[in-house]
N, C-alpha and C positions, 0 to 999 in steps of 0.2 A: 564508422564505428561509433555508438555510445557506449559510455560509462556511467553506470549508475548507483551512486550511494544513498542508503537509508542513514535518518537518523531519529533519537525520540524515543525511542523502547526503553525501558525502566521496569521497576517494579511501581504498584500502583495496586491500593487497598479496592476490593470489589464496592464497585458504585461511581469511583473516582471514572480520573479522565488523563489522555495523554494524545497529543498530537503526531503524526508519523510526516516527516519530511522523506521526500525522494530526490537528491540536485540530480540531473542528468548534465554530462558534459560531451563533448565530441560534435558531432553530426546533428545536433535538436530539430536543426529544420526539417531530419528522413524522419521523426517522429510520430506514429498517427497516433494510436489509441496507448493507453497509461492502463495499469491496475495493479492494486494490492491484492497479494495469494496470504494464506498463510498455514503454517504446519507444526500441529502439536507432534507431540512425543509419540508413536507408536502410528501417525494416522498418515495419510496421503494431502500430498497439499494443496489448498482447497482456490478458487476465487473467491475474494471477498467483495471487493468491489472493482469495478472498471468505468473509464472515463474515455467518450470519443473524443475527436481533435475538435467535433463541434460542441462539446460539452455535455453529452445526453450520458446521465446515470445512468449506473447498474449494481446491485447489492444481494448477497446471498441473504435469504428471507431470514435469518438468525442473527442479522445484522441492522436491518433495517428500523430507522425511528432511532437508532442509534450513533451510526456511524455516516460519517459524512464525506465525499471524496470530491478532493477539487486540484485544478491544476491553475499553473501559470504558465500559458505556453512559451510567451518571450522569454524565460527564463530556463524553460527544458523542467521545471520541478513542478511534481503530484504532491498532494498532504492527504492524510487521514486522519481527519477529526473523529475519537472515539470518544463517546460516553457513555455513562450507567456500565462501565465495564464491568464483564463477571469472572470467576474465576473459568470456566471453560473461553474464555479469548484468549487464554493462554497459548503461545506460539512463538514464532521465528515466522514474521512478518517479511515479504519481498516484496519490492517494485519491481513490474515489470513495464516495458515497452514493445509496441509492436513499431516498427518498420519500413515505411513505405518499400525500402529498398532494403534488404541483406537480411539476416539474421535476427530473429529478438534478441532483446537485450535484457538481463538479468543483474538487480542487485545480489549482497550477498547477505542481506538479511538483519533485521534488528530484532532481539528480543523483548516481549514483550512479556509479563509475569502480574498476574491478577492474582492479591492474596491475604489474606490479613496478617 
């Protein structure tokens, strides 16, 4: 089993910046791939970015030159470095993990609020 918490969501003026942590604890080593989803108010919740175990990117095109995703594997935790944030990144931000073995694993989300 892993557990996984976010942290880092805040409110944040459009333009600014905020960093999204994800600790993973449990099982790190069944660990493959990592990524942040995320889900405004009324919409479906989307990938934003994903990270392999051997480090190769991945970013929805509305994100990209923006956002940055990086892992520490010995430690089980993902970050999302966001900048030039606008008010559509508005959301409830999740880390996910995929699983060599069992189940994904699912945070349970940090808010994030782009706004003046």
């Amino acid at each position: 089993q892993v557990q996984l918490v976010e942290s880092g969501g805040g409110l944040v003026q459009p333009g600014g910046s905020l960093r999204l942590s994800c600790a993973a604890s449990g099982t790190i080593f069944n660990i493959n791939n990592m990524g942040w989803y995320r889900q405004a108010p009324g919409k479906q919740r989307e990938l934003v970015a994903s990270i392999t175990s051997g480090g190769r990117t991945n970013y929805v095109d509305s994100v990209k030159g923006r956002f940055t995703i990086s892992r520490d594997k010995s430690k089980g935790t993902v970050y999302l470095q966001m900048n030039s944030l606008k008010p559509e990144d508005t959301a409830v931000y999740y880390c996910r993990a995929d699983l060599f073995f069992g189940t994904d694993s699912w945070g349970k989300g940090t808010l994030v609020t782009v706004s003046s």
